[in-house]
Each structure stands twice: as C-alpha cells, then as structure tokens.
N, C-alpha and C positions, 0 to 999 in steps of 0.2 A: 483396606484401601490400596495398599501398596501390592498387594498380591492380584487385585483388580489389574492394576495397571501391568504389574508384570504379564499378566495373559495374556491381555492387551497387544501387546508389544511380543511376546512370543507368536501369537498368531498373525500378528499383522508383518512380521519378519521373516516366516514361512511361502509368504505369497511368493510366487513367481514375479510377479511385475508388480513394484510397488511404484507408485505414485505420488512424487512429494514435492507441492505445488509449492512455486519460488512466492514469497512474501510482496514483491513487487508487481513481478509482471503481470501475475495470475489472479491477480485481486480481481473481483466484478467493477465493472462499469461505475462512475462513480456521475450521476444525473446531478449538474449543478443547478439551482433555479435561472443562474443569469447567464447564463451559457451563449445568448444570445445578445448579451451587449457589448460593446465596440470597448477596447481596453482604450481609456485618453492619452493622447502622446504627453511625454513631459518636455521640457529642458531640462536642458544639463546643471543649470540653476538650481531647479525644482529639486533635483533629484541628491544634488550636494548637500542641501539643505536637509533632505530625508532622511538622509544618513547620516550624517551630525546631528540630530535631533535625541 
C-alpha cells in the first residue's frame, strides 16, 4: 500500500503542471432544495434570544 502511494506521488510530482484544487473555492456547486425561499427578517429581540438559547 505504501509503495502504491509512493508511485503515486512520484508520478504525480514529475508533472510539469500540477494542479491542486483549493478545498474552498473549487468545490462544485452545491443545489440547495430551498434555494428559492425568502430568508425571514428577525428582530434584534429574536435574535438575542437565539443566542442565549
């Protein structure tokens, strides 16, 4: 297994142009089902409470 992975990484470090997608930015698209409803406003009330909770 470890000799796998070292190839691995031997060849994949020979490349000319390697390509090492950021964990963030590069992620796909993420399709939320509610994507289309309206976020409800709070108050400041609301929102004290939420977090004291």
């Amino acid at each position: 297994m470890c000799e796998l992975a070292a190839e691995f990484y031997e060849d994949f470090f020979k490349k000319n142009e390697v390509v090492r997608p950021h964990p963030y930015t590069d992620t796909p698209l993420i399709e939320f089902d509610n994507e289309d409803e309206n976020i409800p406003e709070v108050t400041l009330n609301e929102l004290i409470e939420t977090i004291h909770a």
